[in-house]
Every structure is written in C-alpha cells, then in structure tokens.
N, C-alpha and C positions, 0 to 999 in steps of 0.2 A: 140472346136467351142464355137461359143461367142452366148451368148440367148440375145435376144430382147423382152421385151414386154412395148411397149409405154404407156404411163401413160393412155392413153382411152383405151386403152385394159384390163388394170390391172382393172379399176374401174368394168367392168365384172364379177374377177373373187372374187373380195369383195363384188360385189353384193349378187349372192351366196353363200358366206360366212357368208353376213348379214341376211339371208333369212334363213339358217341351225342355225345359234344362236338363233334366236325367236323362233325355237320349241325348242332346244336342244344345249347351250355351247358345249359338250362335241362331238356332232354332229360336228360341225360348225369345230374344230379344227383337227377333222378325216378328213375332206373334206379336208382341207386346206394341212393335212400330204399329202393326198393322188395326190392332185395335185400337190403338189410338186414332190412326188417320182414321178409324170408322166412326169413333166417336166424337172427330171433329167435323169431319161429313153431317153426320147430323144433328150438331149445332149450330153450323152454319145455314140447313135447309132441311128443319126436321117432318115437314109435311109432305118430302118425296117422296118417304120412302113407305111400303103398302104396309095398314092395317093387315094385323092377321085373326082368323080365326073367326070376324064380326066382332071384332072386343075392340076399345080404344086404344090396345098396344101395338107398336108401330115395328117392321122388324127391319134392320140393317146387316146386311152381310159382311161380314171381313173377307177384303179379297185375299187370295190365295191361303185360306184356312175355310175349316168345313165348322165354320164357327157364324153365329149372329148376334147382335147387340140387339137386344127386345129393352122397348123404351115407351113412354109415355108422356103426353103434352098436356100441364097443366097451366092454363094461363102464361106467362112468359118463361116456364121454366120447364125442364124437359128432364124427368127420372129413370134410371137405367132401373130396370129389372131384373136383366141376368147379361152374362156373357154365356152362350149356350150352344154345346156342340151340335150341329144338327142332323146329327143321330138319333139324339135323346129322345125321349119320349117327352112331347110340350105338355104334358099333363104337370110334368116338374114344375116348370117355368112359373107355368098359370096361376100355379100353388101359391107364387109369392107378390102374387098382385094384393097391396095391400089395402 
C-alpha cells in the first residue's frame, strides 16, 4: 500500500520534532525514529490497528511517546491525518478529516 501524508500534515509532525530538539537533539531524532517505525507499522498492516471514534480513521500509537498516527484506508492507499499528542483535544484531529 501507498502512504500519503500532504505537506499540511507533515508540517504537524516537524512541529513536534521542532518542540523535542529545544529540550533535547537526541530526543527530537528518537521521536522522529519512532514515528516512523509507526508509520511503517501501518503500512505494512494497516487494518490492525482500531478504528476510533465510529469514524473510518484508524489510530496507531508511537511507542514510547504519548503521541498517535490517525490515518485512513482508501482503496490501496492509506492517508495520515495527523501526528497527535494524546492529550489534545480529538475535536482538532477530526477537523482535518477532509
């Protein structure tokens, strides 16, 4: 399957990237591993992971950050929604289901 993440999505997931280098480089670059290994996770088996909410976005945890990959499967191809701390309020998130 083919990954999407639209360039206003990605600036999301540098945001927090840029936010973990001002305490810690070596922070910022573990985040970065780890979302990736999430986002390979769920290209490789993106139907494991639970629906949230009753809506067709699917959510993926990054481990060891308090962070989720919210994603969606269209046909062979699978769109990132957000990188999203999960703290936030999903009201954000949901906002940018397009």
């Amino acid at each position: 399957m083919e990954i999407g993440i639209p360039a206003r999505r990605s600036s999301g997931i540098l945001e927090a990237a840029d936010w973990f280098k001002e305490r810690t480089p070596e922070v910022r670059d573990r985040f970065v591993s780890f979302v990736g290994r999430t986002i390979s996770a769920v290209k490789q088996r993106p139907y494991a992971f639970p629906v949230v909410f009753g809506s067709k976005v699917r959510r993926a945890k990054v481990s060891k950050f308090k962070y989720s990959v919210y994603f969606f499967v269209d046909g062979h191809q699978i769109f990132v929604i957000s990188v999203f701390h999960d703290s936030r309020n999903p009201i954000i998130w949901r906002g940018r289901i397009d």
